[in-house]
PDB file of the backbone (N, CA, C, O) and the ligand in Angstrom, with CONECT records:
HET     ZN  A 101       1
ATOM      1  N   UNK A   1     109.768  85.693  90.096  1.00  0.00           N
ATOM      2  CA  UNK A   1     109.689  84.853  91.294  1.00  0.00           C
ATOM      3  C   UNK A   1     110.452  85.493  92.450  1.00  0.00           C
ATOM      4  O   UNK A   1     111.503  86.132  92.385  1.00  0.00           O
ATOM      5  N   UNK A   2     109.746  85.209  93.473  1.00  0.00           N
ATOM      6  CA  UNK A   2     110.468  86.287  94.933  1.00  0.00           C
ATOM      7  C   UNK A   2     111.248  85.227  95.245  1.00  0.00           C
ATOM      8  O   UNK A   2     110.967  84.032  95.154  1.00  0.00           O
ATOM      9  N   UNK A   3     112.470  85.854  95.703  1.00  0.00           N
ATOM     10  CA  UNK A   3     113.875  84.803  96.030  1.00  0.00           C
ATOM     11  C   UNK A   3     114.023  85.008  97.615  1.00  0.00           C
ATOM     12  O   UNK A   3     114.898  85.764  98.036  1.00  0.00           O
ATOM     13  N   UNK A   4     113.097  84.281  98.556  1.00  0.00           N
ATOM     14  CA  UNK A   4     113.249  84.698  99.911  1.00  0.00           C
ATOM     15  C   UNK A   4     114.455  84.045 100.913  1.00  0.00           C
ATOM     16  O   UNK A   4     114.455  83.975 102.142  1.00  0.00           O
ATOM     17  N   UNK A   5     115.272  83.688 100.142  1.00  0.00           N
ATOM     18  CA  UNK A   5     116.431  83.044 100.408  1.00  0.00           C
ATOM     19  C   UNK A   5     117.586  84.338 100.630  1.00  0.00           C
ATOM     20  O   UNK A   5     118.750  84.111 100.961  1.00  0.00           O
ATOM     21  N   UNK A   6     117.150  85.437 100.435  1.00  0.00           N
ATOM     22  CA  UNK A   6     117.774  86.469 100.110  1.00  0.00           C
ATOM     23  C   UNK A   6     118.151  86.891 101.868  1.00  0.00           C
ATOM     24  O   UNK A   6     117.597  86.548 102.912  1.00  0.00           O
ATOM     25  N   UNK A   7     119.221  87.686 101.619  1.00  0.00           N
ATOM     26  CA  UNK A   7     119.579  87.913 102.952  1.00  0.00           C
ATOM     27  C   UNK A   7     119.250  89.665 103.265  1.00  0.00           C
ATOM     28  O   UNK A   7     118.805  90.416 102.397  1.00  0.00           O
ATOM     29  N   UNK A   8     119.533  90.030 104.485  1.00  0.00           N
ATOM     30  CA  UNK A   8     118.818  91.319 104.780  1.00  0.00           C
ATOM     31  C   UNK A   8     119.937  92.192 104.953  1.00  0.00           C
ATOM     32  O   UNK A   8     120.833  92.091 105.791  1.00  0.00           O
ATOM     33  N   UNK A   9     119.738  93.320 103.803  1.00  0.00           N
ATOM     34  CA  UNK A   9     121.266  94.051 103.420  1.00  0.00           C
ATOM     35  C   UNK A   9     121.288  94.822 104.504  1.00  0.00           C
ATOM     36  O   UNK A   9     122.020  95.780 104.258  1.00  0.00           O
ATOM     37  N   UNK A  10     120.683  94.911 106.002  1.00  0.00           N
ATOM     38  CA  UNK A  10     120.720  95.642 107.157  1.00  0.00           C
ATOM     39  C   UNK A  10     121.843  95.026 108.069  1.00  0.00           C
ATOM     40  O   UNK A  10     122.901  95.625 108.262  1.00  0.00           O
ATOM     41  N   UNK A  11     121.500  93.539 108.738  1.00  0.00           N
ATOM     42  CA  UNK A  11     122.609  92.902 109.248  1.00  0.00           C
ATOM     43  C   UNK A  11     122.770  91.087 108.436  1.00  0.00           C
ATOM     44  O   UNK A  11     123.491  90.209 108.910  1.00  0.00           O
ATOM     45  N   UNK A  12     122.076  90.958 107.429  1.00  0.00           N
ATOM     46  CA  UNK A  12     122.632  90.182 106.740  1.00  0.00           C
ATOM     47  C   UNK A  12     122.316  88.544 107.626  1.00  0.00           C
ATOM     48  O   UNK A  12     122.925  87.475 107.662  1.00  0.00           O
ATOM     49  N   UNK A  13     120.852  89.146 108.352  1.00  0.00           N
ATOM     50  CA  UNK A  13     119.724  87.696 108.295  1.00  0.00           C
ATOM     51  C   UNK A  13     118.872  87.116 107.633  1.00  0.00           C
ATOM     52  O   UNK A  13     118.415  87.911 106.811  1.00  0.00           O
ATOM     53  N   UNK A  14     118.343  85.990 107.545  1.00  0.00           N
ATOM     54  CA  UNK A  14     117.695  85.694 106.370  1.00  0.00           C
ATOM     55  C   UNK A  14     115.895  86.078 106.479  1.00  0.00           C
ATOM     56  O   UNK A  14     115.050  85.703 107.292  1.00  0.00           O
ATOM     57  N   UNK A  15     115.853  86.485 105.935  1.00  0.00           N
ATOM     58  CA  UNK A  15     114.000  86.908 105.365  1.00  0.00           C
ATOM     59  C   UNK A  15     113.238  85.940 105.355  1.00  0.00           C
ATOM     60  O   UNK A  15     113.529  85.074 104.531  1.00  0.00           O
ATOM     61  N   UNK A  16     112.301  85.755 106.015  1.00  0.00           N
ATOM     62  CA  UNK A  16     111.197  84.614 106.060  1.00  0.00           C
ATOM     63  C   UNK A  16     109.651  85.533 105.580  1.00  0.00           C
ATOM     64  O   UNK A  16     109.449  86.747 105.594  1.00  0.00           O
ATOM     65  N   UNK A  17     108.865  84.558 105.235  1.00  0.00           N
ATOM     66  CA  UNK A  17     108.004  85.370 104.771  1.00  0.00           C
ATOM     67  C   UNK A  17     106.667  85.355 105.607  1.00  0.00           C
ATOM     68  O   UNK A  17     106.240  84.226 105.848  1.00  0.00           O
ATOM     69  N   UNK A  18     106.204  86.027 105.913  1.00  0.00           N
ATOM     70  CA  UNK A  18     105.442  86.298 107.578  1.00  0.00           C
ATOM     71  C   UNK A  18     104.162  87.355 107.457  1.00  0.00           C
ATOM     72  O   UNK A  18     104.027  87.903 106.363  1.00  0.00           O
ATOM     73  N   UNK A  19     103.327  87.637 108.387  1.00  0.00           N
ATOM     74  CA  UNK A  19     102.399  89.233 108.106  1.00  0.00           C
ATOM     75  C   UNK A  19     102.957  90.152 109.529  1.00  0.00           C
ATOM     76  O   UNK A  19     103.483  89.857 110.602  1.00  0.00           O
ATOM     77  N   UNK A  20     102.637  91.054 109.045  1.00  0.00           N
ATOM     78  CA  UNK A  20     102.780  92.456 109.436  1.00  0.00           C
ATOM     79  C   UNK A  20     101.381  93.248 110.271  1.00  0.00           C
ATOM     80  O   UNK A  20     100.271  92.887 109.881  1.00  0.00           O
ATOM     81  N   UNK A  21     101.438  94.236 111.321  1.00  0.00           N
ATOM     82  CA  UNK A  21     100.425  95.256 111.163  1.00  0.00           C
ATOM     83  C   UNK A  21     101.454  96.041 111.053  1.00  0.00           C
ATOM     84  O   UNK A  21     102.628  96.133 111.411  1.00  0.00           O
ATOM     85  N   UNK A  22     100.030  97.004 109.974  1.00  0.00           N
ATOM     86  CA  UNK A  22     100.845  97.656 108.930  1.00  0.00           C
ATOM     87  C   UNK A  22     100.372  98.984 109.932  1.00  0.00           C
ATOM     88  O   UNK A  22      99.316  98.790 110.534  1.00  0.00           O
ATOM     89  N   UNK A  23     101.116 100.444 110.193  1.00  0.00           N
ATOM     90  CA  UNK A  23     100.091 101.508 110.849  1.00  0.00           C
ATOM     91  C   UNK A  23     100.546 102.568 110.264  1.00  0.00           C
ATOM     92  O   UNK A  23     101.748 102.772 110.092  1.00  0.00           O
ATOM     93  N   UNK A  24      99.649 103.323 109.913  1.00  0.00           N
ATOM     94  CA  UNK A  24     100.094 105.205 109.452  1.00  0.00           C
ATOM     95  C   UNK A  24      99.100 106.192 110.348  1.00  0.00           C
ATOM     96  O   UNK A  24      97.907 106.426 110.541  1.00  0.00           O
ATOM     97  N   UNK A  25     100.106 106.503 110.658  1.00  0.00           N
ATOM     98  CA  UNK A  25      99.593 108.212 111.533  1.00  0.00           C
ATOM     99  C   UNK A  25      99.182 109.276 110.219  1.00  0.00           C
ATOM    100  O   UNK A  25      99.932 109.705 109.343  1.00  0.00           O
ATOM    101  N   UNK A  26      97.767 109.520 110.415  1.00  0.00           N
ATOM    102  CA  UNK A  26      97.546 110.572 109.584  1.00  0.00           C
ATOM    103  C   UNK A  26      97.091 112.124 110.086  1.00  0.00           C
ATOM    104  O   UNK A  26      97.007 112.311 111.300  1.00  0.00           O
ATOM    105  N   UNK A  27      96.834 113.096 109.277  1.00  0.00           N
ATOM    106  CA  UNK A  27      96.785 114.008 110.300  1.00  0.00           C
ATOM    107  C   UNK A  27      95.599 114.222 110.973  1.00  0.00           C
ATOM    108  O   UNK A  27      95.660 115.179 111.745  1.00  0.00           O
ATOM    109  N   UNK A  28      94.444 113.593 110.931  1.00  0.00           N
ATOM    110  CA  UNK A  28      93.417 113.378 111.393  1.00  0.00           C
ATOM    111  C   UNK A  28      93.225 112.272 112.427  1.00  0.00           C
ATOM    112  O   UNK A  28      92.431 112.301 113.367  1.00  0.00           O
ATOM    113  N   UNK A  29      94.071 111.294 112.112  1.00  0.00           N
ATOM    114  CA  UNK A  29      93.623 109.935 113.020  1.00  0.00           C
ATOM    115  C   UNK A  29      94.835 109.108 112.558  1.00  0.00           C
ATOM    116  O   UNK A  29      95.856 109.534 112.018  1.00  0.00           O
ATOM    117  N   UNK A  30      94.435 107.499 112.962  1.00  0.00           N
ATOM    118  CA  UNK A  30      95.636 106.487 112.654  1.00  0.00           C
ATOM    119  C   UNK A  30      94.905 105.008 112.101  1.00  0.00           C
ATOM    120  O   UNK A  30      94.055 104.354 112.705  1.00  0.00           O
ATOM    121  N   UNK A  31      95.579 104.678 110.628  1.00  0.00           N
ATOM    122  CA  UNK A  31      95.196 103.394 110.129  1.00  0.00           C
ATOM    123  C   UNK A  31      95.815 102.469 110.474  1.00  0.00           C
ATOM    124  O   UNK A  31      96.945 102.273 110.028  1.00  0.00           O
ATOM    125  N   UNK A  32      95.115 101.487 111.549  1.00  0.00           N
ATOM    126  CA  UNK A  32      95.915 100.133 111.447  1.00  0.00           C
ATOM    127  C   UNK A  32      95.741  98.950 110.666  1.00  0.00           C
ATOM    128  O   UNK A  32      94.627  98.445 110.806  1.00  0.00           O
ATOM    129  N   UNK A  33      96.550  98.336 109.849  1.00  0.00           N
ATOM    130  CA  UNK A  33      96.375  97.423 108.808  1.00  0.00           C
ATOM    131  C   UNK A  33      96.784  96.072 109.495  1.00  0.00           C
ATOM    132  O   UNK A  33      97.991  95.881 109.646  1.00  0.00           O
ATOM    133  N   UNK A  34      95.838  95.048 109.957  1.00  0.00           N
ATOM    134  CA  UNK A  34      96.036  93.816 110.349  1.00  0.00           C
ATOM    135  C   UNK A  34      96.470  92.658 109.283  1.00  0.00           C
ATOM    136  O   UNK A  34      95.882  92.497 108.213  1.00  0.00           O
ATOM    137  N   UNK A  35      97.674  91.808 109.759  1.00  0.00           N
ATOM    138  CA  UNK A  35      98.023  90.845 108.862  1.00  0.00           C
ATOM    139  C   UNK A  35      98.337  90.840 107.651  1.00  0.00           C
ATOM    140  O   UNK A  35      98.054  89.891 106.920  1.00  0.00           O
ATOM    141  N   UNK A  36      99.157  92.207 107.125  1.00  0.00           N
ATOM    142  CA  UNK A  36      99.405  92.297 105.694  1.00  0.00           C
ATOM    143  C   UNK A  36     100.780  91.250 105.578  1.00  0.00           C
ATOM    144  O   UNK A  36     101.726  91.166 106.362  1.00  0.00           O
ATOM    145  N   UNK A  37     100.542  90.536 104.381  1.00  0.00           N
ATOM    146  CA  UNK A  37     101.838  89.831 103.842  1.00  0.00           C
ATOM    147  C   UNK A  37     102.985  91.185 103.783  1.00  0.00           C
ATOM    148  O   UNK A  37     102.822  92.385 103.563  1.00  0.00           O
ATOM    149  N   UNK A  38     104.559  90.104 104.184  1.00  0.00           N
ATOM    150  CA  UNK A  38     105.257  90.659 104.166  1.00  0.00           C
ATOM    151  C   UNK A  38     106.541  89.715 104.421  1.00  0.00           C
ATOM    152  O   UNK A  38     106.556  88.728 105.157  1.00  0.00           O
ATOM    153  N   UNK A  39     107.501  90.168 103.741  1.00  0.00           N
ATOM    154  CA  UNK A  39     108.970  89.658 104.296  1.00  0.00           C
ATOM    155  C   UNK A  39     109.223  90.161 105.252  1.00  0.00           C
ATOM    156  O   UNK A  39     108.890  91.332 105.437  1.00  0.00           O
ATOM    157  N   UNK A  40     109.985  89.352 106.306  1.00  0.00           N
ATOM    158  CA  UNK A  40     110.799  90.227 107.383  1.00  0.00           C
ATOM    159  C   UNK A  40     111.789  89.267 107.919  1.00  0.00           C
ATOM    160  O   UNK A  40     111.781  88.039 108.001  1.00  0.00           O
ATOM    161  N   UNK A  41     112.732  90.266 108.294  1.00  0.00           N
ATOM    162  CA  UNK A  41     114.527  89.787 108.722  1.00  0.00           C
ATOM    163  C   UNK A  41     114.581  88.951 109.834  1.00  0.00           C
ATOM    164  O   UNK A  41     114.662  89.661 110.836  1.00  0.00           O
ATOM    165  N   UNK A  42     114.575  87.962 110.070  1.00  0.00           N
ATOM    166  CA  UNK A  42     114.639  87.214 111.791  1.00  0.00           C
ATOM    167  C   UNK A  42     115.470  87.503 112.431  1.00  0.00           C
ATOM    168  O   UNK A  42     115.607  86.703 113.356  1.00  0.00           O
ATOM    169  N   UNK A  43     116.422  88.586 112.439  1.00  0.00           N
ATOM    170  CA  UNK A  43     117.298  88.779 113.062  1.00  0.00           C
ATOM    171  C   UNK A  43     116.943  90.277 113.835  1.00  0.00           C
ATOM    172  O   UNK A  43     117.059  90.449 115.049  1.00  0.00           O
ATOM    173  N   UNK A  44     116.509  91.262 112.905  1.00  0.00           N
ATOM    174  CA  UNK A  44     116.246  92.610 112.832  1.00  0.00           C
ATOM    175  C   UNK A  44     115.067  92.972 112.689  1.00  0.00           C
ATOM    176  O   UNK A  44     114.995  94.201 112.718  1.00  0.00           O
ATOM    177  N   UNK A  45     114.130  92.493 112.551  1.00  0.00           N
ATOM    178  CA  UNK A  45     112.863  92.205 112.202  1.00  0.00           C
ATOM    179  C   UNK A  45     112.569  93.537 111.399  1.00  0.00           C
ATOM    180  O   UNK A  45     111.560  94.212 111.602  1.00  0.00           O
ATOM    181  N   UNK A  46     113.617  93.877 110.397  1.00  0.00           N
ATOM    182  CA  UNK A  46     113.397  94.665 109.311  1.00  0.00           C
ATOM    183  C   UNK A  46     111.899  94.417 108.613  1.00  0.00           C
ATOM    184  O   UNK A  46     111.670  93.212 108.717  1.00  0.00           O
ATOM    185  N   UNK A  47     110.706  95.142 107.890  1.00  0.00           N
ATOM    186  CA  UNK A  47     110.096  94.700 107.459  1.00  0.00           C
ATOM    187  C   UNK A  47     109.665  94.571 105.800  1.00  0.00           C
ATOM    188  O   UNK A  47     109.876  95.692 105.336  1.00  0.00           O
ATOM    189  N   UNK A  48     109.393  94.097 105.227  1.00  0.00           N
ATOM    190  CA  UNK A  48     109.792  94.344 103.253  1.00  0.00           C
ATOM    191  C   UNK A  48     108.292  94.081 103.041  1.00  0.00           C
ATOM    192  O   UNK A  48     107.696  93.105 103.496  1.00  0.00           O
ATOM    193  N   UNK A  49     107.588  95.353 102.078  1.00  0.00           N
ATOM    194  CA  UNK A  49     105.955  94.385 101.704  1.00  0.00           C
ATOM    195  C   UNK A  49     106.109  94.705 100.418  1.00  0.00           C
ATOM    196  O   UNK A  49     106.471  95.859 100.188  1.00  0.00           O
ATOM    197  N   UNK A  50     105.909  93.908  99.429  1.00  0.00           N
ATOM    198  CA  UNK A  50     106.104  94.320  98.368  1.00  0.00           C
ATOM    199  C   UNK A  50     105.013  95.376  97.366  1.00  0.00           C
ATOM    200  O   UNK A  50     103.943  95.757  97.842  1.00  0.00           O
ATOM    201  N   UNK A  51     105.389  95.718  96.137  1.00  0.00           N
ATOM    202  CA  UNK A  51     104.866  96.754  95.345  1.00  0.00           C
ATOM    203  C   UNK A  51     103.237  96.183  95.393  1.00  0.00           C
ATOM    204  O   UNK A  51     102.394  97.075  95.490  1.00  0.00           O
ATOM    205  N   UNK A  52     102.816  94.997  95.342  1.00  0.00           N
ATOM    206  CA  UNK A  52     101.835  94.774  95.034  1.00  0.00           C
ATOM    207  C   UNK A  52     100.509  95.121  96.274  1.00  0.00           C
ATOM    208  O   UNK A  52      99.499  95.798  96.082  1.00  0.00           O
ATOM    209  N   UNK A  53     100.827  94.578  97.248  1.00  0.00           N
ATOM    210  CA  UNK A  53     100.781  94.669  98.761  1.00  0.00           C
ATOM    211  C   UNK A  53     100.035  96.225  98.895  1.00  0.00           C
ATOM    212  O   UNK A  53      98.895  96.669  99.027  1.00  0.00           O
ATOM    213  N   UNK A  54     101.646  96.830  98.756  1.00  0.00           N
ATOM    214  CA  UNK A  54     101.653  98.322  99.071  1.00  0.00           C
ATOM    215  C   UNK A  54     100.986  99.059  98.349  1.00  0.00           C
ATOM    216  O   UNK A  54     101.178 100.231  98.672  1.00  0.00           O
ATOM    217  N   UNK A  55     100.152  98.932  97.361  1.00  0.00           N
ATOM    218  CA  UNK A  55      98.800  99.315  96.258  1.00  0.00           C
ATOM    219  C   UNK A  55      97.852  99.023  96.934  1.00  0.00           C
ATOM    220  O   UNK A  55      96.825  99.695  96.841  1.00  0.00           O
ATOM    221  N   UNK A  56      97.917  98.156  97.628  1.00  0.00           N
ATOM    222  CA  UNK A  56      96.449  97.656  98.166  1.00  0.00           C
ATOM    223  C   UNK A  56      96.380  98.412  99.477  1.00  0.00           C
ATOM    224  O   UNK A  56      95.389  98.972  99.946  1.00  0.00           O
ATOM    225  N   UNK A  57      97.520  98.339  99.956  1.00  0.00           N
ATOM    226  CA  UNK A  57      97.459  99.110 101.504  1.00  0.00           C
ATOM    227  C   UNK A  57      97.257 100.723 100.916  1.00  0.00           C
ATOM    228  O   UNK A  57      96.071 101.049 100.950  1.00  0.00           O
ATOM    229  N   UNK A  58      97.716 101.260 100.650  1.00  0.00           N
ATOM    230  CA  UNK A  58      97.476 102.760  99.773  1.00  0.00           C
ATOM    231  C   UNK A  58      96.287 102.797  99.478  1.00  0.00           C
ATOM    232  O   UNK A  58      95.972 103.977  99.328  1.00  0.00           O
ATOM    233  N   UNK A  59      95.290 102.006  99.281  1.00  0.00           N
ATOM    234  CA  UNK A  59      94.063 102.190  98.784  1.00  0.00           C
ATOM    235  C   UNK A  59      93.022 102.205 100.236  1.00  0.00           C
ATOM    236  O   UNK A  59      92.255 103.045 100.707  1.00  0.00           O
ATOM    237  N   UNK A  60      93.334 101.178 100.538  1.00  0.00           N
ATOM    238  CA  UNK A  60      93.131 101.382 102.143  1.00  0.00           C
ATOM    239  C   UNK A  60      93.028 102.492 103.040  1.00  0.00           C
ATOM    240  O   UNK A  60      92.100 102.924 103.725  1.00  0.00           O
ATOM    241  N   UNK A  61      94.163 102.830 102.870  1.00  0.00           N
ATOM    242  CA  UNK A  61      94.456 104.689 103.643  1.00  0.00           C
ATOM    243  C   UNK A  61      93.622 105.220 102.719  1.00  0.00           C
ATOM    244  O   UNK A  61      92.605 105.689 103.230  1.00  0.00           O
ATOM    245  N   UNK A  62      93.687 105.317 101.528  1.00  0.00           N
ATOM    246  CA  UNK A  62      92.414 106.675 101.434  1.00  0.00           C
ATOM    247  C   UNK A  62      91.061 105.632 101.175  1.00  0.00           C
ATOM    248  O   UNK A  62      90.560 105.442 100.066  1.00  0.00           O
ATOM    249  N   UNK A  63      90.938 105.466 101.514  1.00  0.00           N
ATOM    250  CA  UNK A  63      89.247 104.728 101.794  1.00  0.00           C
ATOM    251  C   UNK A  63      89.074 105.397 103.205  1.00  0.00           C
ATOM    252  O   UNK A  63      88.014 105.888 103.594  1.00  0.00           O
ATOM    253  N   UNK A  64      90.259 105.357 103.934  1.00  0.00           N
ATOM    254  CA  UNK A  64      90.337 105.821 105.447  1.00  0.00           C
ATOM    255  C   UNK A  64      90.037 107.146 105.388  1.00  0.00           C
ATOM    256  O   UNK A  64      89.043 107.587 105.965  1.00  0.00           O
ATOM    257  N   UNK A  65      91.192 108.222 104.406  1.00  0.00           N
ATOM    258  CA  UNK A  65      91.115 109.276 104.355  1.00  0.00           C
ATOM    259  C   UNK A  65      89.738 109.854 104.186  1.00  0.00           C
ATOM    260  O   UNK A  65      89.462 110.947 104.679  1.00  0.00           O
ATOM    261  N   UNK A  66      88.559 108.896 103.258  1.00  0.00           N
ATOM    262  CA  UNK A  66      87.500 109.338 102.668  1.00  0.00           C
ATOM    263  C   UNK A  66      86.348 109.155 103.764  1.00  0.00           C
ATOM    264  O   UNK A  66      85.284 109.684 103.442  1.00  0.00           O
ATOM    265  N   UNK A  67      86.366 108.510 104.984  1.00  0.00           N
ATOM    266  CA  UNK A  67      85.576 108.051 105.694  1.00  0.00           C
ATOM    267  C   UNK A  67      86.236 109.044 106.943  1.00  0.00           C
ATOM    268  O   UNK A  67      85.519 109.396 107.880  1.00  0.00           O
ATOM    269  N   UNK A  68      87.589 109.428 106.856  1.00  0.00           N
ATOM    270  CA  UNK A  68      87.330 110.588 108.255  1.00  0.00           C
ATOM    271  C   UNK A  68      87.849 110.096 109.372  1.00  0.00           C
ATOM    272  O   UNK A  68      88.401 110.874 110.151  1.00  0.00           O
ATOM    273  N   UNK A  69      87.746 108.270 109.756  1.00  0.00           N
ATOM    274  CA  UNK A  69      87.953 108.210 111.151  1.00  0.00           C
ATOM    275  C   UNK A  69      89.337 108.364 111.867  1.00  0.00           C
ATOM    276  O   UNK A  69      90.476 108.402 111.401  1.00  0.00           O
ATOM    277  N   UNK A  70      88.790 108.455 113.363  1.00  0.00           N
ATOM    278  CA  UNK A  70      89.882 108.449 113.796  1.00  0.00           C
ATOM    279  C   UNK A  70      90.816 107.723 114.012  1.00  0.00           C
ATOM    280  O   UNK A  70      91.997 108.022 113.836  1.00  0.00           O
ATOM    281  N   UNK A  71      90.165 106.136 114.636  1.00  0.00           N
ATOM    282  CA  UNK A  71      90.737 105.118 114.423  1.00  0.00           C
ATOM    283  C   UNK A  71      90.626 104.100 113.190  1.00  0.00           C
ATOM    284  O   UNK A  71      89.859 103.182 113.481  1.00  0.00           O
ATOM    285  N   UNK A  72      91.093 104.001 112.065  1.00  0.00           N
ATOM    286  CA  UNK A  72      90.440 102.789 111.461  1.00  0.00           C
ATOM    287  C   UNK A  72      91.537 101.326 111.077  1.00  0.00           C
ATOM    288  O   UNK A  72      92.415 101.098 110.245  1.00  0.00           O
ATOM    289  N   UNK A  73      90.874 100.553 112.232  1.00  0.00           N
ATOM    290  CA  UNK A  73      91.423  99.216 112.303  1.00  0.00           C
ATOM    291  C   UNK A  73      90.666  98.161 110.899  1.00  0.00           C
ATOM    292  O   UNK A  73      89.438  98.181 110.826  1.00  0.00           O
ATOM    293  N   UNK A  74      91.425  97.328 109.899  1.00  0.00           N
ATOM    294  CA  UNK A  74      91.204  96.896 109.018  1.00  0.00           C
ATOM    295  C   UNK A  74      92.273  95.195 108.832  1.00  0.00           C
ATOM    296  O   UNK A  74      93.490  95.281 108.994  1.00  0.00           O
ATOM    297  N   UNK A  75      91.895  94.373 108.634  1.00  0.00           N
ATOM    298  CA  UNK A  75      92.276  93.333 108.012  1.00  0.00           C
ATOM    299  C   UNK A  75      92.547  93.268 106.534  1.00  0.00           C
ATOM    300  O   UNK A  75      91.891  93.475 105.514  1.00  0.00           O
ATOM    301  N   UNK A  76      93.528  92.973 106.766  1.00  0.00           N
ATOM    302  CA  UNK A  76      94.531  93.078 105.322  1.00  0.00           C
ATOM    303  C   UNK A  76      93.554  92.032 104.224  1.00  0.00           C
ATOM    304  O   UNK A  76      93.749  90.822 104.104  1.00  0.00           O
ATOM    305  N   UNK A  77      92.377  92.904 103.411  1.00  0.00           N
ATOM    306  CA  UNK A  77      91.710  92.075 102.632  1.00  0.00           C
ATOM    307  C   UNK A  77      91.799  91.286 101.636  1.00  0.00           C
ATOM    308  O   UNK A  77      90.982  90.490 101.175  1.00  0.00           O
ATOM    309  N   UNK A  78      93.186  91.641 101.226  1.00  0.00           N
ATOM    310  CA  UNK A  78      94.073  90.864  99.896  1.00  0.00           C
ATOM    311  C   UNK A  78      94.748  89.784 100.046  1.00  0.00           C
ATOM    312  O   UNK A  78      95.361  89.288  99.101  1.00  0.00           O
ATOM    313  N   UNK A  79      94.734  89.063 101.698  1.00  0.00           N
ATOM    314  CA  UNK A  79      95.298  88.203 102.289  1.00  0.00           C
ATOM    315  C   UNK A  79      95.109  86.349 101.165  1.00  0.00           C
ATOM    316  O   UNK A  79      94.019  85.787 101.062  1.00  0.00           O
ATOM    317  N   UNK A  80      96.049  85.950 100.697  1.00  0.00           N
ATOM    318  CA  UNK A  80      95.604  84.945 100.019  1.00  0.00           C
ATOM    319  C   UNK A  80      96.459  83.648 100.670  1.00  0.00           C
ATOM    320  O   UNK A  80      97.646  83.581 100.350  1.00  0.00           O
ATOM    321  N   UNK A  81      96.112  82.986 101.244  1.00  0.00           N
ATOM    322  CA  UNK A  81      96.717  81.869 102.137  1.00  0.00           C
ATOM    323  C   UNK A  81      97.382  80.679 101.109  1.00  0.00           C
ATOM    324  O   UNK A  81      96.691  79.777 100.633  1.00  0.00           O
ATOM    325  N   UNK A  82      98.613  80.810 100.890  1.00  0.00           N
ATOM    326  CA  UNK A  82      99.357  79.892 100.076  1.00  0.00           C
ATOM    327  C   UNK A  82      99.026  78.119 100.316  1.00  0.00           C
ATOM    328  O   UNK A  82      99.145  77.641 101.444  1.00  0.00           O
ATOM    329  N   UNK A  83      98.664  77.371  99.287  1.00  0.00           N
ATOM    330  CA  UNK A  83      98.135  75.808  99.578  1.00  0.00           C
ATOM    331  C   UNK A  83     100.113  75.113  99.710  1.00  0.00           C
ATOM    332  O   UNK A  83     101.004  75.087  98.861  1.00  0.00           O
ATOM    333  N   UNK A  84     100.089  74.769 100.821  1.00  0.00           N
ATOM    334  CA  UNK A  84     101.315  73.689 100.447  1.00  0.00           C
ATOM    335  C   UNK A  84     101.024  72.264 100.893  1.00  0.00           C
ATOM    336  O   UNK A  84     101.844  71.371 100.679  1.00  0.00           O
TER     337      UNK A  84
HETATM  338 ZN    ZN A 101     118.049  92.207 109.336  1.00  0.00          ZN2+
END
């Protein structure tokens, strides 16, 4: 279980859990990843995505890598909207 109560060992604000664009410069072009889940610091706006996340975004980039472009803008497809 993720403990987002946790504080941010940078300046020691608390982590809320929020999305991200995610971006990598590659040497061909640049992936931007829209709305990936992610923790981040409200103070520092440090950003945390976890292991699971970051598999999916990795797969992403080379789907990118395999298609060449220069720009490729993408929505974070693993996005699962929590019921409360
Ligand atoms: Zn912080």
């Amino acid at each position: 279980m993720k403990n987002i109560k946790d504080r941010c060992p940078i300046c020691q604000g608390y982590k809320v859990e929020a999305t991200t664009t995610f971006t990598v410069d590659l040497d061909f072009g640049v992936v931007v990843v829209r709305h990936v889940p992610a923790i981040v610091c409200e103070q520092c706006s440090t950003e945390w995505i976890d292991d699971v996340n970051a598999e999916k975004l990795e797969s992403l980039i080379n789907e990118a890598k395999v298609k060449h472009s220069m720009v490729e803008i993408s929505e974070f497809p693993y996005f699962e909207k929590k019921v409360s």
